[in-house]
C-alpha positions in Angstrom: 132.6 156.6 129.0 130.0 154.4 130.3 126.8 153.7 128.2 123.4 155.4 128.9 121.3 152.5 131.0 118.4 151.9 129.4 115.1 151.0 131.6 112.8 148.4 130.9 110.1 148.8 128.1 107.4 146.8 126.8 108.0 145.0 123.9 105.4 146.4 121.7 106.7 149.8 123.0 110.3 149.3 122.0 109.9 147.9 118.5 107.5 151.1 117.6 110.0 153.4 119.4 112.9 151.9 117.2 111.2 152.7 113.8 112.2 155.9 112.0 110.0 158.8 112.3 108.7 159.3 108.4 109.3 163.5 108.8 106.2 165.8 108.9 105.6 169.1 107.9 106.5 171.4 110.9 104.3 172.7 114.1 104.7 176.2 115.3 107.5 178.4 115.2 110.2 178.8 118.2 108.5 177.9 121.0 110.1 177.0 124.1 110.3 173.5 124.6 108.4 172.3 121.6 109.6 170.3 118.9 110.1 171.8 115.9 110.4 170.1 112.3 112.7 170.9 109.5 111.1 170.8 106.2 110.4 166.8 104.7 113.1 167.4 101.9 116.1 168.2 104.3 118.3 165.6 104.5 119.2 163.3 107.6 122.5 164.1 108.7 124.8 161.3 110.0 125.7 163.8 113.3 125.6 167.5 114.0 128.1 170.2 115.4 127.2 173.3 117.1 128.8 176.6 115.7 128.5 179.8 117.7 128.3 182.5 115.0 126.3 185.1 116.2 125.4 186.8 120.3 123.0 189.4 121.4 124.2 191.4 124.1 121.1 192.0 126.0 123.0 194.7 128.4 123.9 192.6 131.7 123.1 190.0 134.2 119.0 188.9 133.3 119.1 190.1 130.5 118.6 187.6 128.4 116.0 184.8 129.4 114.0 183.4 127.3 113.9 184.0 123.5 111.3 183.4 120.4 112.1 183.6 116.6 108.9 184.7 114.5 109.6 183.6 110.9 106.9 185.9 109.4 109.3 189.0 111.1 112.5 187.5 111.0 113.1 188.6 115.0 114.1 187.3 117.7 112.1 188.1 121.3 113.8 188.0 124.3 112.7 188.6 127.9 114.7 190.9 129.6 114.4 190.2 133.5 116.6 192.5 134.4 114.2 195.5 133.6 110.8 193.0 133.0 110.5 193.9 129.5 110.5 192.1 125.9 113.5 192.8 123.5 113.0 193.1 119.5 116.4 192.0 117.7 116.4 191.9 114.0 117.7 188.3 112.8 118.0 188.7 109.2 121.4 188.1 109.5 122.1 185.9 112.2 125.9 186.3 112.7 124.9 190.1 113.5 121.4 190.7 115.7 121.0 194.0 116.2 118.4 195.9 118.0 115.1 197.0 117.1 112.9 197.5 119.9 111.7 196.9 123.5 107.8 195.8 124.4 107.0 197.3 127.8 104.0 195.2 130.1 104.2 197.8 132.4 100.4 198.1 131.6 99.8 195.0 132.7 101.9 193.9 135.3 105.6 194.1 137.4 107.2 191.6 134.8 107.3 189.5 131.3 108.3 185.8 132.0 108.3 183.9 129.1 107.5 184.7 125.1 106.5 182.0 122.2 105.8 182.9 118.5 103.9 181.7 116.0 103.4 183.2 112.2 103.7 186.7 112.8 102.1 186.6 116.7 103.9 187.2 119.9 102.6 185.7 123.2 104.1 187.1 126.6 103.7 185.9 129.6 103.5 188.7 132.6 103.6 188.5 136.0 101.3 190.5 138.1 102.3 193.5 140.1 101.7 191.6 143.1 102.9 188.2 142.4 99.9 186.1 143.6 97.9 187.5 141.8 96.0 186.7 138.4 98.4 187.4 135.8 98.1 188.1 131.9 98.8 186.9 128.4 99.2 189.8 126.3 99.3 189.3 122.3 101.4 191.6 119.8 102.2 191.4 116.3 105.7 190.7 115.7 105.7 193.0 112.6 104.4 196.3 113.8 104.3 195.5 117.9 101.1 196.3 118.1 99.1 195.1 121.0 96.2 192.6 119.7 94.5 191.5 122.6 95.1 190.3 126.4 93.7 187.7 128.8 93.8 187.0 132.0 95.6 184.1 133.5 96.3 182.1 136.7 98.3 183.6 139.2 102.4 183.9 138.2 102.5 182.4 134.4 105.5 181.4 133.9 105.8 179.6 131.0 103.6 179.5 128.1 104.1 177.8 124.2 101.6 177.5 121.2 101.0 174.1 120.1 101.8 173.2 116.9 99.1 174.3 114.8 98.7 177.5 116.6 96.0 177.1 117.3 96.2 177.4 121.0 98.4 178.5 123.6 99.1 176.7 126.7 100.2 178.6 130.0 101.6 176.9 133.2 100.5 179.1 136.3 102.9 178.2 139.1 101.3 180.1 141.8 104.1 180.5 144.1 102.8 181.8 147.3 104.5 185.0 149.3 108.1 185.3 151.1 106.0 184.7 154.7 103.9 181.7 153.0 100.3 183.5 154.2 99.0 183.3 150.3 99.1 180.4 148.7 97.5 180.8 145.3 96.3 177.6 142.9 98.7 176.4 140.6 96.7 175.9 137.2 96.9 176.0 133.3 95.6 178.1 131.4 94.2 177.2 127.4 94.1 179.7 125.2 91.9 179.6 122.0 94.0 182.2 119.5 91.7 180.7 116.5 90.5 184.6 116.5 93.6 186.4 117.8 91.5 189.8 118.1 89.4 188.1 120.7 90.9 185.0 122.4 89.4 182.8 124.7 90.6 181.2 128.0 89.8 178.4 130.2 92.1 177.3 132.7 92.4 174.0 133.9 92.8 173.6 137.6 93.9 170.6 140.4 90.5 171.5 142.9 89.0 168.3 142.1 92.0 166.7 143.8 91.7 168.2 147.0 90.3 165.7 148.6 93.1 163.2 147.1 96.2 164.4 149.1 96.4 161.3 151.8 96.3 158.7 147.8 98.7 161.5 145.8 101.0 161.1 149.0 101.3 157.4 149.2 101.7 157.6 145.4 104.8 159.8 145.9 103.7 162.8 144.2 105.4 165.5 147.3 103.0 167.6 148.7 104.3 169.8 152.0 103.3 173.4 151.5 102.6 174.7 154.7 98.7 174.8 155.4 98.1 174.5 151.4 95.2 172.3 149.7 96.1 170.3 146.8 95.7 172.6 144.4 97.9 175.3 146.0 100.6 173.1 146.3 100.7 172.0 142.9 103.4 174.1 140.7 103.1 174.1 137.2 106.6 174.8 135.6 106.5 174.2 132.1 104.5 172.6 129.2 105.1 170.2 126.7 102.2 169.5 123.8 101.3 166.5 121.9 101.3 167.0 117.7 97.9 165.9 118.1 97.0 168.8 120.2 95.1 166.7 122.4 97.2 166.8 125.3 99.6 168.5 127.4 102.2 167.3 129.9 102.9 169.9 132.5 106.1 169.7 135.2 105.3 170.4 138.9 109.0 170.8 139.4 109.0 171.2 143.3 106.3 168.4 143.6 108.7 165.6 141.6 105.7 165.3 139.6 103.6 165.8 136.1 100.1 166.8 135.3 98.1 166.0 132.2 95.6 168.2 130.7 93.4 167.2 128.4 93.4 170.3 126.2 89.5 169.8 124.5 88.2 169.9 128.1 90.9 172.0 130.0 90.8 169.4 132.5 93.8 168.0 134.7 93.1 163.9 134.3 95.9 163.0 136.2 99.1 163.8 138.5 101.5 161.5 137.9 104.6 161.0 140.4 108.2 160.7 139.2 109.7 158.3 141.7 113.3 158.4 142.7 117.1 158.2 141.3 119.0 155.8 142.8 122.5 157.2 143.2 123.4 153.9 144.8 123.5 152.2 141.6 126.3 152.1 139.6 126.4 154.7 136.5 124.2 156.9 138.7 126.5 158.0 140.7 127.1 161.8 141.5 130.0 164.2 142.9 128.1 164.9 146.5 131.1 167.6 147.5 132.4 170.7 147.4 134.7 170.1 149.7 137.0 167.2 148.9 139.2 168.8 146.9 138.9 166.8 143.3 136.1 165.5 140.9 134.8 162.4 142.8 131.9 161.0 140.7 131.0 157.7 142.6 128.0 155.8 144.3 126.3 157.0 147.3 123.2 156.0 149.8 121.0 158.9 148.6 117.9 159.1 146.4 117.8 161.7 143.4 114.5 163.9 143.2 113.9 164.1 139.2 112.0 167.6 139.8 112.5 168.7 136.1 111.8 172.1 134.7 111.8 171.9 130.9 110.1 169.1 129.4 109.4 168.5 125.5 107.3 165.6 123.5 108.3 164.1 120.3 106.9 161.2 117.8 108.4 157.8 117.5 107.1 154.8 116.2 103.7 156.8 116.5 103.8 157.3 119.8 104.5 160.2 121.9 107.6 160.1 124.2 108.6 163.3 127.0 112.1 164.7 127.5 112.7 166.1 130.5 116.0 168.1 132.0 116.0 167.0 135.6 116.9 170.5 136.9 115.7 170.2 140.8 114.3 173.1 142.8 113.9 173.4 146.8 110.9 175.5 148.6 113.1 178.3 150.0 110.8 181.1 151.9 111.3 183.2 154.8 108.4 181.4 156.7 109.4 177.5 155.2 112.6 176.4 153.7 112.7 172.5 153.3 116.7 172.5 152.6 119.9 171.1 154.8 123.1 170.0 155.1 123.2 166.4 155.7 125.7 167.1 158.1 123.1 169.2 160.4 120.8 166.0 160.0 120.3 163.0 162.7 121.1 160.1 160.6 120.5 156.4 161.2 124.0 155.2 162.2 123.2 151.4 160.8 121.9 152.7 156.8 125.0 155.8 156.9 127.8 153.3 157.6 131.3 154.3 157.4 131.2 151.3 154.6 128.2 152.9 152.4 130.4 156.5 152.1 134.0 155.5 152.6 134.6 157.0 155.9 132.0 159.1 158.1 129.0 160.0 155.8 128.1 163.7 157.7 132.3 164.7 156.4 132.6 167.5 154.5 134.4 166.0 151.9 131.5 162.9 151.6 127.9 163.4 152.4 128.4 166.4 154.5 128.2 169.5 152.2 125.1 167.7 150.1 121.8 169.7 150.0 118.8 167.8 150.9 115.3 168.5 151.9 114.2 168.4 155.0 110.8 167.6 154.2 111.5 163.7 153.3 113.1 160.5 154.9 113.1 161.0 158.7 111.4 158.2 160.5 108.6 159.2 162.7 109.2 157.1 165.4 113.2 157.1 166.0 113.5 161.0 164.7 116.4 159.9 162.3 116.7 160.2 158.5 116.5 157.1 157.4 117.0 157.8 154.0 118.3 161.4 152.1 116.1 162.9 148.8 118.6 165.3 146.9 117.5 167.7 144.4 117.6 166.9 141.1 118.7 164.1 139.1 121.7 166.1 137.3 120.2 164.1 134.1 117.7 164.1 131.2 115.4 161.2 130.8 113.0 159.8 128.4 109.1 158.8 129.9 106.6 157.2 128.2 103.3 159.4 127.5 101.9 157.6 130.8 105.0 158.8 132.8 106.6 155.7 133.0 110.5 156.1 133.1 112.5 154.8 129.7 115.9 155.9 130.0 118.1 158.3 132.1 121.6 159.6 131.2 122.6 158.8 134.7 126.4 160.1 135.9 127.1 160.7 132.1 126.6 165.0 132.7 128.8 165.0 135.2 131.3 162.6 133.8 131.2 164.7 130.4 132.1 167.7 131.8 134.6 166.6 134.5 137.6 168.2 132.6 136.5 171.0 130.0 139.2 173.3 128.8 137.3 176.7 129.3 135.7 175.8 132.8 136.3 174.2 136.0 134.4 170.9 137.0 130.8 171.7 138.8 131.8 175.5 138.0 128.9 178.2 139.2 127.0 180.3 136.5 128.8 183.3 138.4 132.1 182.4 138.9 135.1 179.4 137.8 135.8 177.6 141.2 136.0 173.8 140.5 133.8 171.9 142.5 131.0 174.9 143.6 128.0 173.4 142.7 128.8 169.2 143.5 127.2 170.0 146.8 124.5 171.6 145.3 122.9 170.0 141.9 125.8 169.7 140.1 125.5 170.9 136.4 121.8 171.2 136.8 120.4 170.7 133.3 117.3 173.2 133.1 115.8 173.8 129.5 115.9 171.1 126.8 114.5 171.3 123.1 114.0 169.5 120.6 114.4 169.8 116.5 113.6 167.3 113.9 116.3 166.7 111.1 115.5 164.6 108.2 114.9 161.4 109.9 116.5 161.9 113.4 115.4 163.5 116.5 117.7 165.6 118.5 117.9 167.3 122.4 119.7 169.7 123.1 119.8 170.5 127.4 121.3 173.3 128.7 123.2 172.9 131.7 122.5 176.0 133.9 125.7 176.1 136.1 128.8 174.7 134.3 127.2 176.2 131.2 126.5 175.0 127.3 124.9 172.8 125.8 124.3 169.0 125.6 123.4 167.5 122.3 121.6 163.6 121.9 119.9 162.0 119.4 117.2 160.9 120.5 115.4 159.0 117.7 115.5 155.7 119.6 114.0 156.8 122.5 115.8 153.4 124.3 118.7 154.3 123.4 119.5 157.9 122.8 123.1 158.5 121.8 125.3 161.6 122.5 126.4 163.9 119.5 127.9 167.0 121.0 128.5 169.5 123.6 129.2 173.0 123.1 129.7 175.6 126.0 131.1 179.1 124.8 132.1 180.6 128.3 136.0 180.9 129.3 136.4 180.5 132.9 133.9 183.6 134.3 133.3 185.6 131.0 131.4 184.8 127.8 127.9 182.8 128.0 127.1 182.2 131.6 123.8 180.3 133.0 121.8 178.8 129.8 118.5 179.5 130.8 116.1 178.8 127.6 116.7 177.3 124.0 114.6 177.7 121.0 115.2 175.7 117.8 114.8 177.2 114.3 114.6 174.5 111.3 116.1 175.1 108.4 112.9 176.3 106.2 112.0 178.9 108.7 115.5 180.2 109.3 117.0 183.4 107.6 119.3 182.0 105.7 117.7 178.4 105.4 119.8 176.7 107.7 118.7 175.1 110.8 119.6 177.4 114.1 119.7 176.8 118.1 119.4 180.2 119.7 120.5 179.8 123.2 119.7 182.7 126.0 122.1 182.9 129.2 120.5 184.6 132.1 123.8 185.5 134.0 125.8 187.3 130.7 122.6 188.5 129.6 123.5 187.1 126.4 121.6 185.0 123.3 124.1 183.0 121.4 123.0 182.1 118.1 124.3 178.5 117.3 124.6 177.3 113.2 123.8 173.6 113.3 125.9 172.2 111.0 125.0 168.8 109.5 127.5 166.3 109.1 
């Protein structure tokens, strides 16, 4: 197996980043994508193992999304997208959740989205009944279910986590526009003061003061294309990430291969930072490009990787703050625009897409031919061929710096650590077991990621949306994170299908004081409730 690559780092950066992590005392409770602490006095375990000893059976495809854990109640919150609602399962004994509940937001809008707890309150996410339109955060107590209070929100919140005090909540606002692409609402973020959770404040942080920037955010790389949209409309926000500091929060903009920060005291976007590109003519970043060819064929190819991730999560090392992100990838696909092809329905230049650079004809359905790029990128103006292909994703997790500088990518290692798996087929869908479905198409495309503190040591755990389960590296060196485990609890079409969001519980929060990775899969409708063992 070939070694992670690390990228280059700054001296001073690297010898911080190496030093253990003296353990804190720990933020919130589960929220998605935030990093939660176990208690100082657990000890650092030399690895961990994944044990599956407990599933909610949400009742179906989308029925299980996303999912919370409130320590005060001892539940578990699920979002339901199969009929928009929250579930209430009673996890006082993990091995056997059991029902309790549903929270309806028919009052408020079509749909909940997402759901993050913290000491005995429930945020929920809900999507408007029209869907560019302003949505709402509604708060509940876990205990009772009582509503508490409501705000309103950016248009289509999709994502939303309390920082580690709780002191706030931060919502991204992706603003998708309609099916025929005539309105384009602002992406923004939304900042929620819960200080007073009977009457919260908002102020939402929006990208209008970089609409006059699109000509500099474009030469920077940062992929702006919407049809007829400004800045602002163009920008996604996907999903958020907070500093332990509270001072700042890192935002994907998953179709825009970009991140925003937000300085949280002033609900201000400072900056948009572009992602660059994956070069998957480099050796360990290569990438099975087929569907068609009839056998796992992970090599080298002349095409560019679009990071585009969806979850993202910060952590501490060395006293600075480092981002995890699952490089997921996502392509504009509306009834009036869709920026995806076939590179075989594409005009390449015959003197970049040799016969050399693929191994025979590079439009072949069994090479380049099948792959899914966009549109959108790479064609040269004046000849009217691609000179270069951007495909989605970078069927990876990486490390960036706090300035979005990139530290360390796992490359081909996804793909080549799931190439023969005794309960699925390589590059298997989320909906059904033929080997080689999705190489064309994103490959294992890693979607949530979150992290938990152990003692000492750092850990990510990435779900892998098509192929299913989850990845597991330490990541206290963030130069050098190592791989621990994998667990994936489907067999061949049945079991947990489509890993859609992961919450960490540490051990002094749990039920019964053990540290717990609760893992909800959209496709079985299902919430698998993982033991971490220490070892």
């Amino acid at each position: 197996m070939r070694t992670p690559r690390a990228f280059a780092l700054a001296t001073a950066v690297l010898a911080a980043a190496c030093a253990p992590e003296t353990p804190t005392a720990g933020p919130s409770a589960a929220a998605r994508g935030a990093t939660l602490r176990a208690a100082p006095s657990d000890p650092t375990p030399a690895s961990i193992e994944l044990e599956k000893f407990g599933t909610w059976q949400g009742g179906g495809a989308a029925a299980a999304e996303i999912s919370a854990y409130d320590d005060v109640s001892k539940r578990l919150f699920v979002v339901n997208g199969a009929l928009g609602t929250v579930d209430v399962v009673d996890l006082r004994d993990p091995a056997k959740p059991a029902p309790l509940a549903t929270l309806s937001v028919t009052a408020f809008g079509a749909s909940a989205n997402s759901v993050s707890a913290d000491r005995g309150v429930v945020a929920v996410a809900i999507e408007a009944a029209t869907k560019t339109s302003p949505g709402t955060v509604a708060f509940y107590r876990a205990t009772t279910l009582e509503l508490i209070s409501s705000v309103t929100v950016g248009a289509l919140p999709d994502m939303l986590t309390f920082t580690p005090s709780g002191r706030y909540v931060v919502v991204a606002n992706e603003g998708e526009p309609n099916t025929d692409y005539t309105v384009d609402p602002e992406g923004s973020v939304s900042i929620i003061d819960v200080h007073n959770v009977n009457q919260p404040t908002v102020r939402t942080a929006t990208f209008t003061a970089f609409d006059g920037r699109a000509d500099e955010l474009r030469a920077r790389g940062v992929r702006l294309f919407g049809p007829g949209a400004s800045v602002a409309q163009d920008l996604e926000p996907e999903y958020v990430a907070v500093d332990a500091d509270e001072r700042t929060a890192w935002v994907t903009l998953q179709e825009n291969n970009a991140l925003a920060v937000v300085d949280l005291a002033s609900a201000t976007v400072t900056d948009v930072v572009p992602l660059g590109y994956k070069r998957h003519d480099l050796a360990g970043n290569g990438l099975d490009a087929s569907d068609r060819d009839g056998a796992v064929n992970i090599r080298t190819w002349p095409v560019l990787g679009m990071y585009q991730p969806d979850g993202i999560a910060a952590y501490t090392a060395g006293g600075q703050t480092f981002l995890v992100t699952a490089n997921e990838g996502d392509a504009r696909d509306y009834a009036a625009f869709a920026e995806e092809a076939r590179v075989s329905t594409l005009p390449l230049n015959p003197a970049i897409f040799t016969a050399a650079a693929c191994g025979g004809s590079c439009t072949a359905n069994a090479r380049l031919g099948r792959l899914n790029v966009t549109k959108t990128l790479g064609k040269n103006p004046a000849t009217g061929l691609y000179d270069q292909l951007y495909a989605f994703g970078g069927r990876s997790f990486s490390i960036w710096s706090a300035s979005g500088q990139l530290l360390w990518d796992s490359g081909e290692e996804l793909e080549q650590r799931t190439r023969a798996l005794p309960m699925v087929q390589f590059n298997a869908s989320n909906t059904g077991n033929a080997s080689d479905d999705r190489s064309d198409n994103k490959g294992p495309e890693p979607e949530g990621v979150v992290l938990g503190q152990l003692g000492e040591k750092t850990f990510a755990f990435i779900g892998l949306e098509r192929v299913g389960g989850v990845m597991v590296y330490d990541v206290t060196n963030p130069a050098s994170p190592q791989f621990v485990t994998y667990a994936n609890t489907r067999t061949g079409d049945t079991g947990d299908l489509g890993p859609e969001g992961l919450a960490f519980v540490p051990a002094n929060r749990a039920p019964g004081k053990e540290p717990l990775l609760i893992v909800s899969n959209e496709v079985s409708g299902t919430a698998a409730v993982f033991r971490i063992a220490l070892r």
